[in-house]
C-alpha positions in Angstrom: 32.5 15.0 -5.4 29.9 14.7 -2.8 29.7 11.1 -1.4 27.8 8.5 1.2 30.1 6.4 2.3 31.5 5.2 -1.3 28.5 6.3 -3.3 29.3 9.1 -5.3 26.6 11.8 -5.9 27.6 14.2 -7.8 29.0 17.8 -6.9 25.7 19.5 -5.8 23.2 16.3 -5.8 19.3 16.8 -5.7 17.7 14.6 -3.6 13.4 14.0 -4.4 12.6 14.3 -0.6 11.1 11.3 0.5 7.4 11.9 1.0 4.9 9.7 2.6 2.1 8.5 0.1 4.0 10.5 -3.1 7.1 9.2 -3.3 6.2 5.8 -3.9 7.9 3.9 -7.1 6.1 5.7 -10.2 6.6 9.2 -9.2 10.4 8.2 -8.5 11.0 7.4 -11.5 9.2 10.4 -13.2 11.7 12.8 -11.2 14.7 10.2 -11.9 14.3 10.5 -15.6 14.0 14.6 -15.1 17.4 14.9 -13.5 16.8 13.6 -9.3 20.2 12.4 -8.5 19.3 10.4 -5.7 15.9 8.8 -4.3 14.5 8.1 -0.8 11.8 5.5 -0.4 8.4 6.9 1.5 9.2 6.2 4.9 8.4 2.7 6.8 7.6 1.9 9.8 10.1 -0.5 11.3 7.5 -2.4 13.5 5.3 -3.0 9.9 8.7 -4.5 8.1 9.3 -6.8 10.9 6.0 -8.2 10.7 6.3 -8.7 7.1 3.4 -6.2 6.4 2.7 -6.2 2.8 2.4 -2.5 2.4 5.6 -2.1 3.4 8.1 -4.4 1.9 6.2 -3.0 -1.6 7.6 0.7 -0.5 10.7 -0.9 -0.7 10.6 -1.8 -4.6 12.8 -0.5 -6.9 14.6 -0.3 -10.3 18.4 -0.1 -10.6 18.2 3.1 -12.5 17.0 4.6 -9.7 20.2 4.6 -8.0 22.0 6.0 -6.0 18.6 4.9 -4.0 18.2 5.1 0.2 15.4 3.1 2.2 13.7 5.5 4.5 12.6 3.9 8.0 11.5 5.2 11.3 10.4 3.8 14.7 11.4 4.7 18.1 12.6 0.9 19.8 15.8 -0.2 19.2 15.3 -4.0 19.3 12.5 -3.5 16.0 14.8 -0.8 14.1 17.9 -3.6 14.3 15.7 -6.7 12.6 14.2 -3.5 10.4 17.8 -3.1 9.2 18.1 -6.4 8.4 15.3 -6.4 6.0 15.8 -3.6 4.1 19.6 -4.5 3.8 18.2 -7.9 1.6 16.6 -5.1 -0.7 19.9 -4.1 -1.6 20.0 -0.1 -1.5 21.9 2.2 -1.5 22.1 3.0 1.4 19.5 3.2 4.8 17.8 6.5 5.8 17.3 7.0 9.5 14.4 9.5 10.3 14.2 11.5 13.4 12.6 14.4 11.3 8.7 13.3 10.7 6.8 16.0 13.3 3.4 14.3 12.7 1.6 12.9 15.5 1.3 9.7 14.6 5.0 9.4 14.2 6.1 11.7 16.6 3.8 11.1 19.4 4.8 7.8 19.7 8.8 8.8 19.7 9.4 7.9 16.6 10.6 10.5 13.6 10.8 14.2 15.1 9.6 13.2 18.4 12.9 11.4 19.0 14.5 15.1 19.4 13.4 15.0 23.1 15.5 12.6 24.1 18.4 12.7 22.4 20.9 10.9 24.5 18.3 7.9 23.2 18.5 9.1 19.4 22.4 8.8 19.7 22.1 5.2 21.3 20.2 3.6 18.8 21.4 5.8 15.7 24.9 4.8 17.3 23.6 0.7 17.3 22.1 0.6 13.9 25.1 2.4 12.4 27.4 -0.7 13.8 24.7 -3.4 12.3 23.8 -2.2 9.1 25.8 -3.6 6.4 24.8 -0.6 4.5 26.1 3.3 5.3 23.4 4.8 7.4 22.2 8.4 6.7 20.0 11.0 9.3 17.3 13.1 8.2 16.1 14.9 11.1 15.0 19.1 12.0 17.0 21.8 14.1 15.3 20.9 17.2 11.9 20.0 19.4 10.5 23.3 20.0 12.0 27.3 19.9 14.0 26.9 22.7 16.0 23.5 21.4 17.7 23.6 18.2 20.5 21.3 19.2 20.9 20.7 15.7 24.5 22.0 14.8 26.0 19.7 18.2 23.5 16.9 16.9 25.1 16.3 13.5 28.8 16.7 14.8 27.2 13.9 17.1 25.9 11.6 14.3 28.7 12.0 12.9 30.8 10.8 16.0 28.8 7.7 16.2 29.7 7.0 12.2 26.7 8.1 10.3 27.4 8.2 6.5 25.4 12.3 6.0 22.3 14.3 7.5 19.7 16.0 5.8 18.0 18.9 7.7 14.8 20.3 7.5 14.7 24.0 8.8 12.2 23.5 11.0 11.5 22.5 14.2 8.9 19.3 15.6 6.4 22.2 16.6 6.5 24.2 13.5 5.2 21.4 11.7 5.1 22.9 8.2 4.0 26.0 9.2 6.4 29.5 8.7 9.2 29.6 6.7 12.0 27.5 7.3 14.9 28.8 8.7 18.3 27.9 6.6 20.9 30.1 9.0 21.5 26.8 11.0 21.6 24.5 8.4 24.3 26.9 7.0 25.8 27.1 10.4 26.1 23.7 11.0 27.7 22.9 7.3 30.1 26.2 8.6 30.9 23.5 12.2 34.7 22.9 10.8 34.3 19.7 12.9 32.4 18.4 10.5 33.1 16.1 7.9 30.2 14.7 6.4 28.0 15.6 3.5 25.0 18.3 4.4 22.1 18.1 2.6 19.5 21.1 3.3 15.8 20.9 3.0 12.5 23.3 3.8 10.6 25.7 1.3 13.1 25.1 -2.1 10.5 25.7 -4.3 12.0 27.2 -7.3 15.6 26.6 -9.1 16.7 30.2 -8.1 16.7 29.4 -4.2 18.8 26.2 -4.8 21.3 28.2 -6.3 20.5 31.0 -3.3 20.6 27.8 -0.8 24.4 26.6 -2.5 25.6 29.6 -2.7 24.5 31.2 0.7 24.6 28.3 2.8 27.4 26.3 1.5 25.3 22.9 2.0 26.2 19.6 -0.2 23.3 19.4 -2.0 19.3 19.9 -1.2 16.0 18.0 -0.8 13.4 18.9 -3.3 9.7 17.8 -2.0 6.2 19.5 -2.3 7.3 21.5 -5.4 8.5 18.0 -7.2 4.8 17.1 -7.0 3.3 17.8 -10.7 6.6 19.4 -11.3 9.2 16.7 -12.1 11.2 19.1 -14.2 12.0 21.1 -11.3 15.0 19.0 -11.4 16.3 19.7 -14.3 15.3 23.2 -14.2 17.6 23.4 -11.2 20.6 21.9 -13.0 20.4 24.1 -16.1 20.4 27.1 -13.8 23.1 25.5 -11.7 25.2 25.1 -15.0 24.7 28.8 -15.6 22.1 27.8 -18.3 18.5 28.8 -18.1 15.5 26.5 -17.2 13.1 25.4 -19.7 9.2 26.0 -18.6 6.9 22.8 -19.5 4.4 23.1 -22.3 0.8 21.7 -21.8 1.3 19.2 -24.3 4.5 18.6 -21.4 2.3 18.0 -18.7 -0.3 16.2 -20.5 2.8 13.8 -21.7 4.4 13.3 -18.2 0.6 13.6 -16.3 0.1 10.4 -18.6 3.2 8.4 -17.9 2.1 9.1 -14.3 -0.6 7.4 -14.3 0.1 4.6 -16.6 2.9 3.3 -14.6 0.7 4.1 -10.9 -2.0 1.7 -12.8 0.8 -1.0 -13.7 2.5 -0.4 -10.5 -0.8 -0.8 -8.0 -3.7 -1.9 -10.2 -6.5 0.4 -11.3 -8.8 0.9 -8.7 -6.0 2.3 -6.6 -4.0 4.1 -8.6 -7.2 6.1 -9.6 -7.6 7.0 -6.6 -4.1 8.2 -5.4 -3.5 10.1 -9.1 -6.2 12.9 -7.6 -3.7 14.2 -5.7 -1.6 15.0 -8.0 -3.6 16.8 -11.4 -3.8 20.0 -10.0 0.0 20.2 -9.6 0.2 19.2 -13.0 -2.0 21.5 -14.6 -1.5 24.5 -12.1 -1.4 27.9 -13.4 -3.9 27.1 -16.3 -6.7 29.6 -17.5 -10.0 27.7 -17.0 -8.7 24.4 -16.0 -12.2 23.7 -13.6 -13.7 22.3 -16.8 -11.5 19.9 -16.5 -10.0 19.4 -12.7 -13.5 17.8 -11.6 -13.9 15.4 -13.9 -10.2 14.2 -13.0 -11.0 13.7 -9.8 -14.4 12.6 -10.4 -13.7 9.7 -12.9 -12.8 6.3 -11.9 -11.3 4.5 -15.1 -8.2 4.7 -16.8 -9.7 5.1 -19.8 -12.0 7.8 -18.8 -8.7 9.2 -17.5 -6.8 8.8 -20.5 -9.9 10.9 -22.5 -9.5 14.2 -20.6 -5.8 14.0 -20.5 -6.5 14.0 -24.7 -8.9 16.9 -24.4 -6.9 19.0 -22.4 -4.0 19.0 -24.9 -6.4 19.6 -27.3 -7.9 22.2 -25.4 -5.0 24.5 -24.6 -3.7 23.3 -28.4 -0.2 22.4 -26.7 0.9 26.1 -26.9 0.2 27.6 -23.6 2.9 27.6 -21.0 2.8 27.9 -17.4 2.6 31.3 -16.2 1.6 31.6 -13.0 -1.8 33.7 -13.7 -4.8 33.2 -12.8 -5.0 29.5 -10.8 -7.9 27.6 -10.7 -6.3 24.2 -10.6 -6.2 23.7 -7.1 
């Protein structure tokens, strides 16, 4: 039984990867209710809790189904991360996710998230002070390193672990990869291998498909994984993953599947933020839904073109009845990007 702190997980959780402007409360819930074992809030600035910024304290809603549930925040000061702990502890979690993983520049460049790797005598010191204040265990998501030529990674978790942190998640890439390449899972299997180590470790980077969770279990001996990008329009990847896991076979969604779930989507973003928004931020997401459909342009502009719910509702309706609710997802011929 994998655990943080005294939360029990499962034996091989899956994680829905916490990502910024996706991950938000709807879209949690969709991949809860297809098998996500545990949830991550989009990240929050520390800096924007403490001022009480509305934005944020609403990324820090959620349901108690959604547990086991973590609070994602990042910042690079330890004064503002301390009274951040404070506030997200009165939200009741789970537990609270520290991130010294986000490589963009507005994170990073201001030391914050994966920019924190350059210093990480620093990263230890506050890691090592929020750890002793939060009433709450405290988990690390972070990468293998700053750059090609420091992938401190396998010392830094024995590290955070050291200092008392709860479990780390590790994205198998460096700050300067970005998202670019593959990522590369030999250290996050060599630092699971560290027989120093103790705590859970949780891999993430390019797990796109059931068949390399299993690979990643089975080849790199990590806890459990992170599931992000390919969660997006694809909640069943979860419990696709767990079938095959079980030594069952996954089940492919119908049309009349991602018409169904594509419509709970946006019903609950609508409830969740109002219309005008959640209009808006849906766009993003129909092409993942309906990816891998024959002649889907008919119907991808309009979706991103329309700015009702009704109107929304409408094409859903025609695009089941289009496809007749047979088709499956195959893989040929995308237009629905």
């Amino acid at each position: 039984m994998v655990k943080i702190g005294n939360i029990e997980l499962g034996d091989f959780p899956l994680f829905l990867s916490p990502m910024d402007d996706i991950t938000d409360l709807p879209f949690r819930q969709l991949c809860k209710r297809h098998g996500a074992d545990v949830l991550v809030s989009e990240f929050i600035a520390s800096e924007a809790l403490i001022r009480d910024a509305e934005k944020s304290k609403r990324k820090m809603l959620f349901a108690d189904f959604e547990r086991p549930i973590g609070i994602q925040v990042f910042g690079s000061e330890e004064d503002s991360l301390l009274r951040c702990i404070d506030v997200v502890a009165e939200a009741k979690p789970d537990f609270v996710d520290i991130n010294w993983g986000c490589p963009v520049r507005k994170v990073a460049g201001k030391g914050a998230g994966s920019g924190m790797l350059k210093d990480i005598p620093k990263l230890l010191k506050i890691t090592e002070a929020l750890v002793k204040h939060s009433p709450l265990p405290v988990t690390v998501k972070t990468r293998l390193g700053y750059d090609e030529s420091d992938k401190p990674i396998v010392t830094l978790a024995e590290q955070l672990q050291d200092i008392g942190v709860a479990a780390i998640s590790i994205h198998g890439r460096t700050k300067t990869q970005m998202y670019r390449g593959e990522a590369d899972w030999t250290l996050i299997g060599e630092t699971k291998a560290n027989p120093r180590l103790h705590i859970p470790v949780f891999g993430n980077g390019d797990i796109t498909t059931p068949q390399q969770a299993l690979e990643a279990r089975h080849r790199y001996g990590v806890d459990g994984i992170l599931i992000g990008r390919a969660a997006i329009g694809n909640p069943w990847i979860f419990e696709q993953t767990k079938a095959l896991l079980s030594g069952g076979e996954p089940i492919m969604p119908t049309v009349s599947d991602r018409v169904d779930v594509c419509r709970q989507h946006i019903l609950a973003a609508v409830d969740f933020k109002g219309e005008r928004q959640a209009i808006f931020e849906m766009r993003k997401h129909y092409g993942a839904y309906f990816r891998g459909l024959y002649d889907f342009k008919q119907f991808r502009i309009p979706l991103v073109s329309v700015t009702t719910l009704s109107e929304v509702l409408a094409i859903l309706d025609r695009i089941a009845e289009h496809y007749n609710d047979e088709a499956e997802y195959d893989g040929k011929a995308v237009d629905a990007q």
